[in-house]
C-alpha positions in Angstrom: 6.5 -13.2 16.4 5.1 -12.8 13.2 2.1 -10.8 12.6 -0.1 -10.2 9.1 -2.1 -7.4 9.2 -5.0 -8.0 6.7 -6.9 -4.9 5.8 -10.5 -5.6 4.3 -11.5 -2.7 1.4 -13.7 -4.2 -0.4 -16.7 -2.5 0.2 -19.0 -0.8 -2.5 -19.8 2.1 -0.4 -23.5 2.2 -0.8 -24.2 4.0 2.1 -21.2 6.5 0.9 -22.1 6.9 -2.7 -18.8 5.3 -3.5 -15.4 3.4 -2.8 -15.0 5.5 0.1 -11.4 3.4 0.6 -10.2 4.7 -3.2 -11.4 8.6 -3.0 -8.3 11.0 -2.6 -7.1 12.1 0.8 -4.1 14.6 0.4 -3.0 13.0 -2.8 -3.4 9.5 -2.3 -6.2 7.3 -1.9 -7.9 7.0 1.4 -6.3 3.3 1.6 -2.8 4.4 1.1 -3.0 6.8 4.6 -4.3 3.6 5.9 -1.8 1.5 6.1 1.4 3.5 6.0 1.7 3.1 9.9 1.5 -0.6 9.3 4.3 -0.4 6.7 6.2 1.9 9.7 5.5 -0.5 12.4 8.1 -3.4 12.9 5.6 -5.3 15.2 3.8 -6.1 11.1 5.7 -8.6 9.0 3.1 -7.9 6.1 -0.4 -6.2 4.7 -2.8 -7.7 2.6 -4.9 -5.3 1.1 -8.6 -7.4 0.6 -10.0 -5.3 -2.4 -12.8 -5.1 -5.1 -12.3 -7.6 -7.8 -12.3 -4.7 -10.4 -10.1 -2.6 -8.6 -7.3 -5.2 -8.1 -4.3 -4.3 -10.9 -5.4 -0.1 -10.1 -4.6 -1.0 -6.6 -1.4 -2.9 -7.2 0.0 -0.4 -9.9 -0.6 1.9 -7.0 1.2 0.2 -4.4 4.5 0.4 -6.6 5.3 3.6 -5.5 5.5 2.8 -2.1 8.7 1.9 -0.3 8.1 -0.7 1.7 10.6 -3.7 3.7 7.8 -6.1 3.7 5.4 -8.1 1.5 2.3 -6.4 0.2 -0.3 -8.4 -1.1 -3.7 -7.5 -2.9 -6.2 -9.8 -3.5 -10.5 -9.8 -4.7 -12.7 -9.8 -1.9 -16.1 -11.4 -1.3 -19.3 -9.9 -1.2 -19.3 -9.2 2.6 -16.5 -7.8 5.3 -16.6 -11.3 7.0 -15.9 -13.1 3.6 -12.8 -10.5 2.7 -11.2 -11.1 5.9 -11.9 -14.9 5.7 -10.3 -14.7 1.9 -7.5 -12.1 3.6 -6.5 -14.9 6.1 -6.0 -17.8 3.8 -3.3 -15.9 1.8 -1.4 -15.0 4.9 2.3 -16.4 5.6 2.1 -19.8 7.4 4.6 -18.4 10.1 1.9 -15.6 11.0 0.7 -16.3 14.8 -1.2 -13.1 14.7 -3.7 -11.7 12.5 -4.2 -8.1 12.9 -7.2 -6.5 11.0 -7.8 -2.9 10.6 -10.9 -0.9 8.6 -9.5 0.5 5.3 -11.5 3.3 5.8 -10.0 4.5 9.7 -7.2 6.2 8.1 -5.5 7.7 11.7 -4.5 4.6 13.1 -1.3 5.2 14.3 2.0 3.1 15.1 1.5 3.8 19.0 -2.0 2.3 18.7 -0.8 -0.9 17.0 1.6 -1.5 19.4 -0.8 -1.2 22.4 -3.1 -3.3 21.2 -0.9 -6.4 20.2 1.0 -6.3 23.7 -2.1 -6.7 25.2 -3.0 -9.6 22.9 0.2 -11.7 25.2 -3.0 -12.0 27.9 -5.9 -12.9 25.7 -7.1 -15.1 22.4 -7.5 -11.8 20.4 -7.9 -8.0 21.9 -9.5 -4.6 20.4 -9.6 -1.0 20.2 -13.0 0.6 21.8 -13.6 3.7 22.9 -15.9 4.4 25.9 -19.5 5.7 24.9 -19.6 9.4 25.9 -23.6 9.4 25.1 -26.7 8.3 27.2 -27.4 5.0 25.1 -31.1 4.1 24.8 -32.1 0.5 24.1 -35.1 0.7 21.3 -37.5 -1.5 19.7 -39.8 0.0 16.8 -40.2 3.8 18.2 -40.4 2.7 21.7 -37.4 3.2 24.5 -37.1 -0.1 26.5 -34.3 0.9 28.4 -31.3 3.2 29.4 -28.3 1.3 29.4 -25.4 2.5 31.8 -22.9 3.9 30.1 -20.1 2.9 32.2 -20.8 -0.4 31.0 -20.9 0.7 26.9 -17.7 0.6 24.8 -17.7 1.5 21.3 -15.5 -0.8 19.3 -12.7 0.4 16.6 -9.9 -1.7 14.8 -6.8 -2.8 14.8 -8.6 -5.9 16.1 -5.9 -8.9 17.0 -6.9 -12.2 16.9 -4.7 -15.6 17.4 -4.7 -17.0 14.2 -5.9 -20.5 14.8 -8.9 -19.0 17.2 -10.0 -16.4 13.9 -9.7 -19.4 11.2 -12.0 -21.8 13.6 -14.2 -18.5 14.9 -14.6 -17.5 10.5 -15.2 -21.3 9.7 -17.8 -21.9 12.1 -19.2 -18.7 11.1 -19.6 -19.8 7.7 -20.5 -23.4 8.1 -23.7 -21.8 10.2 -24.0 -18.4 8.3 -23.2 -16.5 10.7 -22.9 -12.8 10.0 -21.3 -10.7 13.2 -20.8 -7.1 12.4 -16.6 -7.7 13.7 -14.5 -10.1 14.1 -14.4 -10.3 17.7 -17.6 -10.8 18.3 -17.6 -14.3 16.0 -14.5 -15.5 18.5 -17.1 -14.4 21.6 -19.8 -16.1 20.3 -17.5 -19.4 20.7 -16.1 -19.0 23.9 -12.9 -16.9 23.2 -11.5 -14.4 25.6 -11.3 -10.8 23.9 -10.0 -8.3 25.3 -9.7 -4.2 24.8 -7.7 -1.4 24.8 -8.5 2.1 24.9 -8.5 3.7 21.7 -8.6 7.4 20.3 -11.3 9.6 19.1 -9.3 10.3 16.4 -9.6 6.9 15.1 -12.8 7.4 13.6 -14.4 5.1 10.3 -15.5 6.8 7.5 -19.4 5.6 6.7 -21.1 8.7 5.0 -20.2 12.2 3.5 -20.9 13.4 6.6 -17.7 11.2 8.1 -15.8 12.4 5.0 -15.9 15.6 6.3 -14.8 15.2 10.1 -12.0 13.1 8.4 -10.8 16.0 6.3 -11.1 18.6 8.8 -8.7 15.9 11.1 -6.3 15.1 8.2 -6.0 19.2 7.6 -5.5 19.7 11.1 -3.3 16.7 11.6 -0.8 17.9 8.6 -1.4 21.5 9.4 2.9 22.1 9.6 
């Protein structure tokens, strides 16, 4: 089975004060730690890198240092995640069944986490990563508590997210035709009817939003390369 992983990075990183995905991790940028397990994993046929218009021959001069069996492909982005991934998709190999898309800026995804997650995708239209909510969630509206919501019940969702690749082109086009705007993927394929499952992910698998993210990552990365 073929499967593209598409990896959106287009993001101006407002609430970052930057291109979070470009800023040097180790001594590559963030991107780069990214998607080296999906250049590892022989489940991936190929990566499209979804990037900012300005940053597209940087990212590709980049990319020619790395070794890699399969096709990677960089293209511009649109102004939202929705639009990259929609743009990401329509460059993908026809022989793809599977799209796979993962956050640029989740940089410990791992091999063992890709693989769990498209297995699982054999009993559903598309499957995620989530990780259970260890916090008392409130419901809120204004400065008011309307609720506690049990926790049991709350999952907290990450990426890789795997999607059939007919059921994400109809899920994005609808999405678009009635301007839509989920905040993931799988919730545009709910919102029609598709099955999505989930898989537990890790803790480690964190996204990078804010400085303060930047600095949790570090301290992982550090600890994870620490021999």
């Amino acid at each position: 089975m073929n499967i593209s992983a598409i990896i959106p990075a287009a993001g101006s990183g407002e609430r970052f004060g930057g291109k979070k995905q470009l800023k040097i991790m180790g001594n590559r940028p963030l991107m780069f730690k990214t998607i080296s397990p999906f250049i590892s994993s022989e489940l991936i046929t190929e990566i499209i890198l979804v990037v900012p218009r300005n940053d597209v021959e940087q990212v590709e001069q980049e990319l020619k240092s790395i070794v890699s069996a399969k096709p990677l492909k960089v293209i511009a982005g649109g102004k939202t995640r929705q639009q990259s991934v929609h743009k990401g998709l329509t460059v993908t190999e026809d022989s793809a069944e599977l799209i796979c898309i993962h956050d640029a800026v989740r940089p410990f995804i791992t091999e063992a986490l890709i693989e769990k997650v498209v297995n699982k995708c054999k009993e559903h239209d598309g499957v995620i990563l989530a990780q259970p909510s260890t916090d008392t969630v409130k419901k809120v509206i204004d400065d008011q508590i309307l609720e506690t919501l049990p926790r049991e019940t709350i999952w907290r969702a990450q990426t890789p997210q795997v999607f059939s690749k007919s059921a994400l082109r109809e899920a994005l086009e609808l999405a678009e035709a009635e301007n839509i705007h989920g905040t993931d993927e799988a919730s545009l394929l709910e919102r029609i009817g598709y099955q999505v499952g989930f898989v537990e992910g890790s803790s480690l698998n964190i996204k990078i939003t804010t400085e303060e993210d930047w600095i949790f990552a570090e301290a992982i990365f550090k600890h994870l390369n620490h021999d």
